[in-house]
MIVOVEX-828527 format. One line per field, with one value per residue (C-alpha): x, y, z. Coordinates in Angstrom, 2 decimals. Layout:
N
u: c(X|...)
v: c(Y|...)
w: c(Z|...)
***
This chain:
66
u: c(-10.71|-8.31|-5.98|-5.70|-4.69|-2.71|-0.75|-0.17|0.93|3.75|4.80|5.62|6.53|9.22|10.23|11.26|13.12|15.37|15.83|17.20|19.43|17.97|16.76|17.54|14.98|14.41|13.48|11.22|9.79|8.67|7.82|5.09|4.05|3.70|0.45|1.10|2.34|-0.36|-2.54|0.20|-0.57|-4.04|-4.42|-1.52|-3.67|-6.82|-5.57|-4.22|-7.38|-9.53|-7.08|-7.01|-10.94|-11.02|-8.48|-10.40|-13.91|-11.64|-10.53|-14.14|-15.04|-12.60|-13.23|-16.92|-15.89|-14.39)
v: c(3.06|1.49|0.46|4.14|5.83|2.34|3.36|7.00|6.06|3.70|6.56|8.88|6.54|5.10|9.13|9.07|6.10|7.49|10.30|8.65|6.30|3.30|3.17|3.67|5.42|1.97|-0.33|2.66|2.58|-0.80|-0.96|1.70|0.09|-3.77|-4.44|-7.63|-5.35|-2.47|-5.85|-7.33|-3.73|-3.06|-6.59|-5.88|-2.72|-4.03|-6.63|-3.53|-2.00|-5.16|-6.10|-2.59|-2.50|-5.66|-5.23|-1.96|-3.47|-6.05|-3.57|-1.83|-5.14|-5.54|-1.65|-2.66|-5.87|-4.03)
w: c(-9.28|-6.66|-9.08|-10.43|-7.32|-6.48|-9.53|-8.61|-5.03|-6.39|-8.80|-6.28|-4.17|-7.22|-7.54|-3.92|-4.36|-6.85|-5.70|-2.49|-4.35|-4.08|-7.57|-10.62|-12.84|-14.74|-11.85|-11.19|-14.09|-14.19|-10.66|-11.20|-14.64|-13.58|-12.55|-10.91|-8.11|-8.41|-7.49|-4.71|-2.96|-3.29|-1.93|1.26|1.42|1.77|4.37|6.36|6.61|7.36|9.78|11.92|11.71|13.27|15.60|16.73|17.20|19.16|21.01|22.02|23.11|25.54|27.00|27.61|29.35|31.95)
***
């Protein structure tokens, strides 16, 4: 299911990319395609969210210290 809505995100986020300028509507195309990237994401992704619930149960701990 994560890979699905990975794949949406990239879409829109490839549509706002060309229609910026910084693509062109092939490279888009292939970035929202290529699953090797879907899985690069959901993997930076899921190290994002591991990392800020750590870093906020981190954080609780130090507010009770004091």
């Amino acid at each position: 299911m994560t890979a699905v809505f990975t794949r949406i995100v990239l879409r829109y986020l490839a549509a706002a990319l060309v229609a910026r300028g910084f693509l062109g509507a092939d490279d888009a195309s292939a970035i929202a395609a290529d699953p090797d990237i879907a899985m690069a994401i959901e993997v930076g992704l899921g190290a994002a969210i591991a990392a800020v619930a750590e870093g906020w149960h981190w954080l609780t701990l130090k507010i009770k210290e004091r």
